[in-house]
N, C-alpha and C positions, 0 to 999 in steps of 0.2 A: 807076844808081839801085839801092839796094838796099833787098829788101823783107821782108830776113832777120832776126831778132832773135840778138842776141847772148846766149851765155849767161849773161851778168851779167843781163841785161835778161829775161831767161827766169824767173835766180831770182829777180828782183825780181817781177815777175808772181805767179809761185807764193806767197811769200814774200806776198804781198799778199792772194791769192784764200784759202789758210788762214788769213789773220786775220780775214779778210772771215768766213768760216764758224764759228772759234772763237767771236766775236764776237757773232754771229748762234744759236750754240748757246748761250754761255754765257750769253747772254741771255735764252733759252727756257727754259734748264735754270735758271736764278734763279728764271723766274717759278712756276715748279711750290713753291716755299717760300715766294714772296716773295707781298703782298695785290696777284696779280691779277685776282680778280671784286670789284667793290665792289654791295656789297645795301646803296643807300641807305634803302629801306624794308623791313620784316619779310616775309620771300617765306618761304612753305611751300607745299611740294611734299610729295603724297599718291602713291605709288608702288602701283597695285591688286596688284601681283605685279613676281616675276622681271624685271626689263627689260634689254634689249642697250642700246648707246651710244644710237643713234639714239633711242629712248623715251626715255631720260634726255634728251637735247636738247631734244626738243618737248614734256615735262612742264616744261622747266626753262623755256624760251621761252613757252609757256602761262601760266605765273607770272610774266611779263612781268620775269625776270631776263635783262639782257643781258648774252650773251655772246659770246665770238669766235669762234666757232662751230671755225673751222680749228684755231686755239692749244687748243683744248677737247679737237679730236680728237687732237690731236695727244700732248699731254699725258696724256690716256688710252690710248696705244700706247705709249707710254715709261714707265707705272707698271705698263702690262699690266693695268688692268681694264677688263675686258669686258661682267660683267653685273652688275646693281647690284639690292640687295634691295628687299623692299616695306618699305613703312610709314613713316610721316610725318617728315618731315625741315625744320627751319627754319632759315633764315639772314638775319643783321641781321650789318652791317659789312663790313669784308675779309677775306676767306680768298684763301690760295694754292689752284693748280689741285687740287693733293697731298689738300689738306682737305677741301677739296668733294668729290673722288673717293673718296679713302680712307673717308671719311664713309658712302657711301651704297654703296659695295662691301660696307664690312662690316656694315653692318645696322646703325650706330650712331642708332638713333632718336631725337628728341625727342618729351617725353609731348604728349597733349596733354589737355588739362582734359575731362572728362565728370559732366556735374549729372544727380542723383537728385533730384524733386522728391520732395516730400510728398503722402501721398492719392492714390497713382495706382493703377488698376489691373493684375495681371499681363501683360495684353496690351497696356496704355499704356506700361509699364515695358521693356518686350519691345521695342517700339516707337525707345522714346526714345536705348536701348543702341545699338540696332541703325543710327538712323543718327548717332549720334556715334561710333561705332568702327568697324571696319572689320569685321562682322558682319550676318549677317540676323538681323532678329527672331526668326525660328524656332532659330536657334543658343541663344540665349539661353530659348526657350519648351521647347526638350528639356532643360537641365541640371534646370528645376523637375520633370518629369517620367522624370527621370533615375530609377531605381529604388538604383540603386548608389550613385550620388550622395547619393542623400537617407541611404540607410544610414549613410553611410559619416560624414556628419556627424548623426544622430541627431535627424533633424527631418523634418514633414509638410512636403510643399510649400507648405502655406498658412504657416505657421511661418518657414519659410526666406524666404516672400516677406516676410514683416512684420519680418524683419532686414536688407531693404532700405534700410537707414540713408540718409534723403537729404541729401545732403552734392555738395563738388564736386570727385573725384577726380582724381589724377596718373596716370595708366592708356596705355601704349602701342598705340598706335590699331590695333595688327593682334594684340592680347591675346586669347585664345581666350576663349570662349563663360564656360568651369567659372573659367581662371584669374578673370576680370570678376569672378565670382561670391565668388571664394573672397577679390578685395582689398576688396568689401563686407561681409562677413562678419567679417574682420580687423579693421575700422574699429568694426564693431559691438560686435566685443567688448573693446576697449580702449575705445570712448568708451562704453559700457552697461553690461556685466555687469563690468569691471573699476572700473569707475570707479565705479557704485553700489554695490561688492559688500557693503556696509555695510546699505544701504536693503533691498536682497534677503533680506539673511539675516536680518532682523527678522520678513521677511512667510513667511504659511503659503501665499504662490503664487508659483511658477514666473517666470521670467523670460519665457519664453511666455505666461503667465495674464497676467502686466505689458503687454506687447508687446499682447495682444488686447483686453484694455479701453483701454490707449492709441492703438489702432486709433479704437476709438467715438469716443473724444475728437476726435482728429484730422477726422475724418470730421466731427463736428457743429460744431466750431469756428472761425467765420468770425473772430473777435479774438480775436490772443493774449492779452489779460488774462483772457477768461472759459476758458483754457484748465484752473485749478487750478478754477474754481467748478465748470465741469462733470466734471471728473474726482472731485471729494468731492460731489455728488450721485448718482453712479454707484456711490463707495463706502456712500454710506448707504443704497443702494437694499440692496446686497453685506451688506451685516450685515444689514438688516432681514428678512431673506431676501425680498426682493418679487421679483420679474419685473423682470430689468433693464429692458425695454420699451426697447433700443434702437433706433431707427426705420432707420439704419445697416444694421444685420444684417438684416434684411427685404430690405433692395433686394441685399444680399449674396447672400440665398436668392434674389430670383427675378431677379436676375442684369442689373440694370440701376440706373441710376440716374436716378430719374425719380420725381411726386409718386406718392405711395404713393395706392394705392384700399384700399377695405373688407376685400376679399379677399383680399391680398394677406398680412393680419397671419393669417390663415387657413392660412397655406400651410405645410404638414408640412414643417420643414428644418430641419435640429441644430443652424444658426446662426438659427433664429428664438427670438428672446430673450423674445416675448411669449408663447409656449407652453413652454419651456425652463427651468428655473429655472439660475441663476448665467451663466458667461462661456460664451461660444463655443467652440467649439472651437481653434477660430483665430483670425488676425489678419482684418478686414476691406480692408485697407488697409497701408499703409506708413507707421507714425508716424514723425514728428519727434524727434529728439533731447528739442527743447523741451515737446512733447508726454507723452514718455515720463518726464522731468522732472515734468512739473506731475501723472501721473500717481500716481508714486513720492511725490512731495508735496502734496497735494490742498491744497486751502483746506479748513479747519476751518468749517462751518458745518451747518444742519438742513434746509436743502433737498432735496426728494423729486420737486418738478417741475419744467417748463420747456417753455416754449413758444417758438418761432419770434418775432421783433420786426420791424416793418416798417423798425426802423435797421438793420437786417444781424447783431445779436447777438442774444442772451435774455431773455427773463420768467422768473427764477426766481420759486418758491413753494415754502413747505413744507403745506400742506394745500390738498387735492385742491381744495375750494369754491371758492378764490383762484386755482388754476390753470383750472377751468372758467371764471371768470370772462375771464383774459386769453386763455386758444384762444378765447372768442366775439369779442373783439377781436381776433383775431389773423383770424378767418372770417372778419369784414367786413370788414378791411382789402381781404383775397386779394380777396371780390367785388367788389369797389371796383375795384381794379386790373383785373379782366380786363373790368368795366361800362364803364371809361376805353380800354382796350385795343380793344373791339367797336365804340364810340364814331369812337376815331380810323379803324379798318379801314373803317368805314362815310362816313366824312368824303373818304375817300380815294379810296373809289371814286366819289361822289359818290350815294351810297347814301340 
C-alpha cells in the first residue's frame, strides 16, 4: 500500500490550494471597491475625537450599522488606516470597505443642519449652538466677549449678538466656536446689509440702529402680520421725538423676562427707553430676517399706542384716551384670568 503522493498529485494539490487563496484574496480585495456594507436606513455616526479601529467599530455598531466585523478589520490593515477623525459622518446606500474607511480617516465630514431661532437670549443662543455642534456653550459665550474679536469685526457684543440672523445653517459639527460665528455673520450680511443696501442708504440710521428697533419689534410681536404695524408705531414714536417706551428694553435692563412691576420702568439703564430718549444702544434680542424687513418697511399709519389683547396680538390707538380706555380692558381681562386661575387651584385642592 502506498501512502505517498506523486508529484503530479503534489502539483495538483498546490496548484489547487493557490487558487483556493487567489480566489479567496481576490475576492476580499474586490470587496474593498465593490458595495460591501449596505446602509438600508440613513446611519450617522458622531466621532467626539481621534479614534483607533476598535472606537470606529463600536461607534459604527452603536448606529446599529451591520457589519462583518473581521472583513472590516481586515480591510482596514490592507488600506493602513489606523486612526479615523472626529466629526459627523453619514451614510444611506452601499459603499465599498475603501469608502467608508478612506471617508472617516480623512476627515471627509457631512454638514449637518444647525437652527437659530428668533428672540433668544445670548445665553439661550450659547445654549442651543453648543448642543447642536460639537461645542460647549461657553465656547460660543467667550467669542461675544472676545475683546479682539469684537475689534476686529467693529461691533459691541450686544451688536454682534443681534446679527445672529435665525435661519437653518449647513455648518460641520466640530466647526470652532469664532468660525460658527463668523458663517452667521456671512449670512447676515448678504441676506441684510447687501440685500437692503438701497433701504439703508435712504435712512439717517445704522444698520445696527435697524437691527435694535427690529429687536423691539421682534420681541413684542406674537403675529406676523402686526409685525409692519408695530414697527411704524415705533417709527412715529422715532419722529415725534417721544419716549420710545419699549416695555422689551426694561426686562432687557433688569435682565429678565417676566411681567414688568412699577419699579422696574424706574430702573437707571441705557437700554431703558422710558427714561432715554431714541433707540437703545443695542439689540435686545435676535431679530428675524422678516422682522428686520417689516422694520425697513413699516406700515404707513398714525398710530402712537398699543396694548396687549387677550387674542395673543394688539390694540393699536393713536390718542392716549383710546389707549387708557383698552389697558383698562386689557387689566380686567388679566384679573379675570388669574380670579379663574385661584378658582381652579382652590377646586383642586378641595379648597
Amino acid at each position: 500500500m502506498k501512502f505517498g503522493l506523486t508529484i503530479k498529485e503534489l502539483v495538483l494539490l498546490a496548484s489547487l490550494f493557490v487558487g483556493v487563496c487567489i480566489l479567496t484574496f481576490g475576492s476580499r480585495t474586490l470587496r474593498l471597491s465593490s458595495s460591501a456594507l449596505q446602509f438600508d436606513q440613513p446611519v450617522s455616526i458622531y466621532l467626539e475625537s481621534s479614534t483607533d479601529l476598535d472606537g470606529l467599530i463600536d461607534t459604527l455598531t452603536s448606529a446599529s450599522a451591520e457589519i462583518n466585523e473581521d472583513e472590516f478589520r481586515w480591510a482596514s490593515r490592507l488600506l493602513g488606516w489606523r486612526t479615523f477623525r472626529a466629526g459627523h459622518y453619514k451614510f444611506e446606500g452601499a459603499y465599498s470597505y475603501d469608502e467608508v474607511l478612506t471617508k472617516i480617516a480623512y476627515g471627509s465630514q457631512d454638514p449637518v443642519n444647525v437652527t437659530i431661532l428668533p428672540g433668544l437670549t445670548r445665553n439661550r443662543l450659547a445654549r442651543d449652538l453648543g448642543r447642536q455642534l460639537k461645542l460647549d456653550s461657553l465656547d460660543i459665550e467667550q467669542v461675544f466677549e472676545d475683546s479682539l474679536y469684537l475689534n476686529d469685526k467693529a461691533l459691541s457684543k450686544e451688536q454682534l449678538f443681534g446679527r445672529m440672523l435665525p435661519n437653518t445653517y449647513s455648518m460641520y459639527w466640530t466647526s470652532s466656536a469664532s468660525n460658527v460665528i463668523d458663517r452667521v455673520l456671512t449670512e447676515f450680511e448678504d441676506a441684510v446689509i447687501e440685500a437692503y443696501a438701497t433701504e439703508f442708504s435712504n435712512l439717517e440710521y445704522t444698520v445696527d440702529d435697524i437691527v435694535a428697533l427690529a429687536s423691539i419689534v421682534e420681541w413684542e410681536a406674537n403675529i406676523e402680520d402686526e409685525k409692519p404695524i408695530i414697527a411704524g408705531l415705533y417709527w412715529n414714536r422715532l419722529k415725534k421725538r417721544m419716549h420710545l417706551n419699549a416695555d422689551p428694553t426694561i426686562n432687557f435692563a433688569v435682565g429678565e423676562r417676566r411681567r414688568l412691576l412699577l419699579k422696574d420702568y424706574k430702573v437707571e439703564h441705557p437700554y431703558n427707553t422710558y427714561i432715554h430718549y431714541g433707540l437703545p444702544p443695542g439689540p435686545v434680542t435676535n431679530p428675524s430676517l422678516s422682522t428686520i424687513r417689516a422694520t425697513l418697511n413699516p406700515q404707513d399709519h398714525d398710530y402712537i399706542y398699543m396694548v396687549a389683547s387677550p387674542e395673543g396680538g394688539h390694540v393699536f390707538n393713536k390718542t392716549y384716551q383710546g389707549h387708557l380706555a383698552d389697558s383698562e380692558k386689557w387689566r380686567k381681562w388679566i384679573q379675570e384670568q388669574y380670579r379663574i386661575k385661584r378658582q381652579r387651584e382652590r377646586e383642586a385642592t378641595g379648597g
